[in-house]
C-alpha positions in Angstrom: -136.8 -169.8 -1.7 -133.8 -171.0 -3.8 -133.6 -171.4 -7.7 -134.2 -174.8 -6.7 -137.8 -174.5 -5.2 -140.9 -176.2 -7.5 -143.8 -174.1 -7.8 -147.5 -174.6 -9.0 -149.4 -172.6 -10.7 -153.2 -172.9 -10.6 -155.3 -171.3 -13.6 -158.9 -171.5 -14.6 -160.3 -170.6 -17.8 -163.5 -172.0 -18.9 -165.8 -170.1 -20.9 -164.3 -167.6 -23.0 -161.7 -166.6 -20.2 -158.9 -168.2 -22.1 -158.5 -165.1 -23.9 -156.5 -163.6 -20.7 -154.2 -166.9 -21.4 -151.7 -165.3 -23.2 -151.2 -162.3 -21.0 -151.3 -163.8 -17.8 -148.6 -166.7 -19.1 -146.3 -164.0 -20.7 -146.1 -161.8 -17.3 -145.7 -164.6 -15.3 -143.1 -166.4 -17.0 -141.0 -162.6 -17.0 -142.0 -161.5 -13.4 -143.5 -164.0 -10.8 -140.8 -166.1 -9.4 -138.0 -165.7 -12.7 -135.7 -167.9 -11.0 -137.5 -170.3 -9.5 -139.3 -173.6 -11.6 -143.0 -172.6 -12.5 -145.2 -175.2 -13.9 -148.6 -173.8 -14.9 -151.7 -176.3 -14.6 -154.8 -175.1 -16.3 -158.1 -176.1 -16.3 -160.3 -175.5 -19.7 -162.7 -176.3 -22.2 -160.7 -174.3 -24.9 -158.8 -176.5 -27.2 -155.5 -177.7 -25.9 -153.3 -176.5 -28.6 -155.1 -173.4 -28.5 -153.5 -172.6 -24.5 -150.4 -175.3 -25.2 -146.9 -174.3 -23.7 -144.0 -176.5 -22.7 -144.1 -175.3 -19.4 -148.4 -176.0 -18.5 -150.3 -179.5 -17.7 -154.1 -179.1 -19.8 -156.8 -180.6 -17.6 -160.2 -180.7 -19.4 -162.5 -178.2 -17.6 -166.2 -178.3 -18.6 -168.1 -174.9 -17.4 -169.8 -176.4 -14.3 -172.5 -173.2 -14.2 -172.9 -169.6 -12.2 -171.7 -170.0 -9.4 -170.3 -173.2 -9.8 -167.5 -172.2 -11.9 -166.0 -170.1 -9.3 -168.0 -172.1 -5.9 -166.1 -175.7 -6.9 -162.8 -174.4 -7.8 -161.5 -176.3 -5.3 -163.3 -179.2 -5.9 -161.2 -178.4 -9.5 -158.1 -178.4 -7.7 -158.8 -181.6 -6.2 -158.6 -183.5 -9.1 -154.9 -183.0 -9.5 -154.1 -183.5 -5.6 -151.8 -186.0 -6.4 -149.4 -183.8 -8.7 -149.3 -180.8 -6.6 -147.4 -182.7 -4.1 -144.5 -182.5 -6.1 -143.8 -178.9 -5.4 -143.0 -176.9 -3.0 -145.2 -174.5 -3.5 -149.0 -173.8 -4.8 -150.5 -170.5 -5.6 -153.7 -169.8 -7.1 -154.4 -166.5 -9.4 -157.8 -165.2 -11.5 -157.8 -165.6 -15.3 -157.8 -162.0 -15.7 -154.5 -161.3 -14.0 -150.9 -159.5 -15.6 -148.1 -159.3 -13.3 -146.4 -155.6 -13.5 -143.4 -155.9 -11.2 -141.3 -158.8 -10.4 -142.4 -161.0 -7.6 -140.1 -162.8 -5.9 -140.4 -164.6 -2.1 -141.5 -161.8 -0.6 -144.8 -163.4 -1.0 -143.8 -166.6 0.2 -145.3 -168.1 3.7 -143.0 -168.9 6.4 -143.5 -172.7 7.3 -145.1 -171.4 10.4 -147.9 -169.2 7.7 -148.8 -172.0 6.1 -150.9 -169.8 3.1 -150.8 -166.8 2.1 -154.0 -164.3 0.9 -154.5 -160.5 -0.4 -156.3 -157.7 1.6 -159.3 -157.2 -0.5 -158.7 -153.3 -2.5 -162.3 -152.9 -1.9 -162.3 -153.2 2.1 -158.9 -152.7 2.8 -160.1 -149.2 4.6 -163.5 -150.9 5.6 -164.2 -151.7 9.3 -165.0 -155.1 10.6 -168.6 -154.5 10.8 -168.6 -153.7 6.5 -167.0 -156.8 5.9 -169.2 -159.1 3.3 -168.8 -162.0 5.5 -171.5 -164.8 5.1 -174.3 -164.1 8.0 -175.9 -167.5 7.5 -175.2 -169.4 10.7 -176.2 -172.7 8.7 -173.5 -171.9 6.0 -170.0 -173.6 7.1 -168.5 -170.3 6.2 -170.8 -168.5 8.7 -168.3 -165.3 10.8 -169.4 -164.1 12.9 -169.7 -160.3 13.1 -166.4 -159.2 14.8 -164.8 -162.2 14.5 -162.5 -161.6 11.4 -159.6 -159.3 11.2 -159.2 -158.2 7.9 -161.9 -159.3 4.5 -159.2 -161.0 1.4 -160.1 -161.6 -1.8 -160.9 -165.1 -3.6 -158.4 -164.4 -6.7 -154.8 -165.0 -5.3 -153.9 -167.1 -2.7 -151.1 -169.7 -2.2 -149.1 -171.9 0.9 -146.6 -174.5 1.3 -147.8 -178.1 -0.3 -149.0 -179.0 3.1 -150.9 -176.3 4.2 -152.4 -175.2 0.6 -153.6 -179.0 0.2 -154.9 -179.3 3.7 -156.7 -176.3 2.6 -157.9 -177.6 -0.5 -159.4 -180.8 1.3 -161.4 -178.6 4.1 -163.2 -176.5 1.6 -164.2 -179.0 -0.4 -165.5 -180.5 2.3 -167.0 -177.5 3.4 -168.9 -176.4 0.6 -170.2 -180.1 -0.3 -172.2 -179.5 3.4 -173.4 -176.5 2.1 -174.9 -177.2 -1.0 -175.5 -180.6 0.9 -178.3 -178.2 2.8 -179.3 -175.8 -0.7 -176.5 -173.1 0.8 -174.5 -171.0 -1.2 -172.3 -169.0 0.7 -172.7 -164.6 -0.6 -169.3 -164.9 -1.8 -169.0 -168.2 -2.8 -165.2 -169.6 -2.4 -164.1 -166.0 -1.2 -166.6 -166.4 1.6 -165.4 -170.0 2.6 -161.7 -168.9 2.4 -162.6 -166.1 5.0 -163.9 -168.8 7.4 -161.2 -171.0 6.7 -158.1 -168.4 7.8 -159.9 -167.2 11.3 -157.8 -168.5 13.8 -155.2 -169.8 11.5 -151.9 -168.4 10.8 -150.8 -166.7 7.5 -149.3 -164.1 5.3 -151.3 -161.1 4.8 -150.2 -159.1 1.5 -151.5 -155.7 0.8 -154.2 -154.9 -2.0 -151.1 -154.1 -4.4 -151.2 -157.6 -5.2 -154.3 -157.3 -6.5 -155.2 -153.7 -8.1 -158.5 -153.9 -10.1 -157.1 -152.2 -14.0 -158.5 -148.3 -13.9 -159.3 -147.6 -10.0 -157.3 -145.4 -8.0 -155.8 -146.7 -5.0 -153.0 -145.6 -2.9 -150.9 -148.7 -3.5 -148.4 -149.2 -6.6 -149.7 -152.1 -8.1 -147.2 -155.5 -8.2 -150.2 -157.5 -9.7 -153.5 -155.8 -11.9 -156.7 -157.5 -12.7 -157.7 -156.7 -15.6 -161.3 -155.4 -16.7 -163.5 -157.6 -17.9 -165.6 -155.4 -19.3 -163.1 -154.7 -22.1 -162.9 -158.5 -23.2 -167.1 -158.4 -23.5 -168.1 -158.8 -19.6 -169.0 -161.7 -17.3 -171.4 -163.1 -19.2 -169.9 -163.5 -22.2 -166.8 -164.7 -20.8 -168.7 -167.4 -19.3 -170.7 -168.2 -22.7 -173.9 -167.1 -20.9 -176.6 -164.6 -22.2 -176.8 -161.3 -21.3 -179.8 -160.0 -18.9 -181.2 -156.5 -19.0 -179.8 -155.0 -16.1 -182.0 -152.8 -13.7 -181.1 -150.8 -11.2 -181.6 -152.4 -7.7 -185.4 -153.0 -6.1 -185.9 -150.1 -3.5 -186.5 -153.0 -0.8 -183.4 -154.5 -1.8 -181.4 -151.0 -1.0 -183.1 -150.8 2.0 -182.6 -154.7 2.9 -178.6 -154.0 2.1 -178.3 -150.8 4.8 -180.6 -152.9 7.3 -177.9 -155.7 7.0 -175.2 -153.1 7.5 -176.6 -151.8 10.4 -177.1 -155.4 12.0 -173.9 -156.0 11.0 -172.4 -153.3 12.9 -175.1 -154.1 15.8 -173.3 -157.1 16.6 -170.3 -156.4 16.2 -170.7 -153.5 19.2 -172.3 -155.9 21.1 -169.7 -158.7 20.5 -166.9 -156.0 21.7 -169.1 -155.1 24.7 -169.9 -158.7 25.8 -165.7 -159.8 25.3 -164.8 -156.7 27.6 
C-alpha cells in the first residue's frame, strides 16, 4: 500500500445505529489507514447533515426489516458498484465499531488473497463440528459439516476492487435464490460469506480485529465492537419494539445439542469416508 492507494469504506446505519457515527468516523480517520485516502460511503435514513463530513458519500438507506437489514447488505453495496471501482480497495465494518490501534496494510490482501475476513472471537477455539454453518442443503450457503476451515464473522471484511466486487455480485446473487425458495440462511450474510470463501483464497486475520467491548479474550484488541446494549439494544437501534424475552423452550435446548451432535456426526464420518 502507498500513500497513494484509494480506499472505500462501507458503513450502514439505519435505524438508530447512526449514533455509533461519530465514533467509528473519528477512530478511523486517526487509526485505520492514516496515510492512505479514505473515503467513507454510508448508507442511512438519518438526516444527511446529521452524519455529513467532507470526506463521506450519503446514500439514502431505508430500514429494509429483521433480517433484511443485515441479509441484503450486499444488495446495499450494489447500488454503488459503479463508484467503488474507483479504488483500490473496499472494506466493510459494523456500525458499532472504534478502532484502538493503528491499522495499516498489514490487513491488506495480496493480489493472490483477493479478500480478506476475521476469525470469529466466539469460535476462534471451536472445532469444525461447532461451527454455526447453515445445514440447509437447499440454502446456497449450505457447508457442509467438515468442509470449512475456520467460522469468520459477518462485520469486517474487505479485498482488492476485483475480488471484493466479484464478491458483492455472487452473494447477491446467492441470496436472491434463497429467498427466491422462502430460505434464510441461520446467519444471514455471515452464513453466505462462509460459503462464499471455501475453496477460495484469502487473508485470515485473528479475532483481535474484532474484540466484542467487555469479554475477555487472549488477543489485544486492534478493533472493539462496541455493546449495544449500552446505546438501548438491538431493537431499539433498529426502531423496532421490544419483546418480552423468555428463556429458551426445553425442546428448543434439546433440538440445539441434537444439532450439535449431528453436526459432529458428520463431520467424523466425512473424515472417515476422505481417509
Amino acid at each position: 500500500m502507498t500513500s497513494r492507494s484509494r480506499i472505500a469504506i462501507l458503513y450502514i446505519c439505519t435505524g438508530k445505529y447512526h449514533v455509533f457515527w461519530d465514533k467509528f468516523h473519528a477512530s478511523a480517520q486517526k487509526n485505520l489507514f492514516p496515510q492512505a485516502e479514505k473515503h467513507f460511503f454510508v448508507f442511512s435514513d438519518a438526516p444527511r447533515e446529521a452524519l455529513a463530513r467532507d470526506d463521506m458519500t450519503y446514500i439514502y438507506q431505508p430500514r429494509l426489516g429483521w433480517p433484511n437489514d443485515t441479509l441484503k447488505r450486499f444488495h446495499m453495496f450494489s447500488r454503488i458498484a459503479d463508484k467503488l471501482q474507483e479504488y483500490d480497495f473496499i472494506f466493510f465494518f459494523n456500525a458499532n465499531i472504534v478502532f484502538l490501534d493503528e491499522i495499516t496494510e498489514e490487513i491488506l490482501p495480496s493480489p493472490e488473497e483477493g479478500l480478506v475476513v476475521v476469525q470469529h472471537p466466539g469460535y476462534y477455539a471451536a472445532r469444525p463440528y461447532d461451527f454455526p454453518y447453515e445445514q440447509n442443503r437447499r440454502s446456497t450457503a449450505y457447508i457442509n459439516c467438515g468442509k470449512g476451515k475456520c467460522y469468520i464473522c459477518g462485520g469486517v471484511n474487505g479485498g482488492t476492487r476485483q475480488a471484493y466486487t466479484t464478491m458483492i455480485q455472487d452473494l447477491v446473487k446467492a441470496i436472491d435464490t434463497d429467498m427466491w425458495h422462502g430460505i434464510v440462511a441461520v446467519w444471514h450474510d455471515e452464513s453466505h460469506i462462509n460459503k462464499y470463501i471455501i475453496d477460495r483464497p484469502y487473508k485470515l486475520l485473528s479475532p483481535a480485529y474484532a474484540v466484542p467491548e467487555n469479554v475477555n479474550l487472549p488477543f489485544a484488541p486492534k478493533i472493539l465492537i462496541l455493546d449495544k446494549s449500552n446505546y438501548g439494544g438491538h431493537e431499539a437501534l433498529r426502531n423496532e419494539t421490544a419483546e418480552p424475552r423468555s428463556r429458551p423452550h426445553f425442546g428448543h435446548r434439546i433440538q440445539r445439542k441434537v444439532n450439535r451432535l449431528l453436526r459432529r456426526l458428520s463431520f467424523c464420518i466425512g473424515r472417515m469416508v476422505s481417509r
